[in-house]
C-alpha positions as CSV (number, residue, x, y, z in Angstrom):
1,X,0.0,0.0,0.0
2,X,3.1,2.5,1.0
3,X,3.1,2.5,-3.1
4,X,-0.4,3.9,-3.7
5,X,0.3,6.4,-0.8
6,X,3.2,7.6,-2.7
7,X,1.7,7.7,-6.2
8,X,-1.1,10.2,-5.1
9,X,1.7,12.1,-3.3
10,X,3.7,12.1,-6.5
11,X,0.5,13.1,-8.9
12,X,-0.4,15.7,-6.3
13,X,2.9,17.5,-6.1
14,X,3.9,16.8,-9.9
15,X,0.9,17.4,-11.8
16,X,1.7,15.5,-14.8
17,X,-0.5,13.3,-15.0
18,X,-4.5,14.0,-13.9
19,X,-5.7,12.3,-10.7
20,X,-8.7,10.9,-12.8
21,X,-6.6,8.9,-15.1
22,X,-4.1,7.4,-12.7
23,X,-7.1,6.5,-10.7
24,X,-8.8,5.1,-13.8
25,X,-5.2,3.1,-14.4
26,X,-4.7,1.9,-10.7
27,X,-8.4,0.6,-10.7
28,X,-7.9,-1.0,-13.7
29,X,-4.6,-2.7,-12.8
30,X,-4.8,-3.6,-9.3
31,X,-5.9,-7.2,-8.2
32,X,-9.5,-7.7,-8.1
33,X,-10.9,-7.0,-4.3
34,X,-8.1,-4.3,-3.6
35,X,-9.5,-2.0,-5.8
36,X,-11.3,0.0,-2.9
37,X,-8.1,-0.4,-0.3
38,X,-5.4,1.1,-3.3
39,X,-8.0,3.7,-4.1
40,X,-8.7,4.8,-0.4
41,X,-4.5,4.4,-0.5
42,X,-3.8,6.5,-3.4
43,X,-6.5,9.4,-2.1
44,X,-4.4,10.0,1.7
45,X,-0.9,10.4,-0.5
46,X,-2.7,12.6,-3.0
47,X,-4.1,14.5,0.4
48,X,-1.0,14.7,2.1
49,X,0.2,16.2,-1.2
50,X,-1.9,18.5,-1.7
51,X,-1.5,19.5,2.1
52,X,-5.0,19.1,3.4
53,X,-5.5,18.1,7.0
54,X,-8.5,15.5,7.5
């Protein structure tokens, strides 16, 4: 998971990519039944990122 955390921190701070597609990409590439646990991943790195508190 430490991986997802870090790819939303990286597509918050770099902005290269949108956070629509990567999420698109990780849903579609992630083992079937982690989808919603590598999403809910991704979405705290991209928060962190982005520097919002909860």
């Amino acid at each position: 998971m430490a991986n997802m955390v870090m790819l939303g921190f990286i597509c918050a701070i770099l902005e290269v990519v949108s956070k629509e597609n990567l999420v698109r990409a990780i849903l579609e590439n992630v083992p079937k039944g982690t989808e919603t646990l590598n999403q809910q991943a991704f979405e705290e790195g991209y928060r962190i990122g982005k520097g919002e508190s909860r």
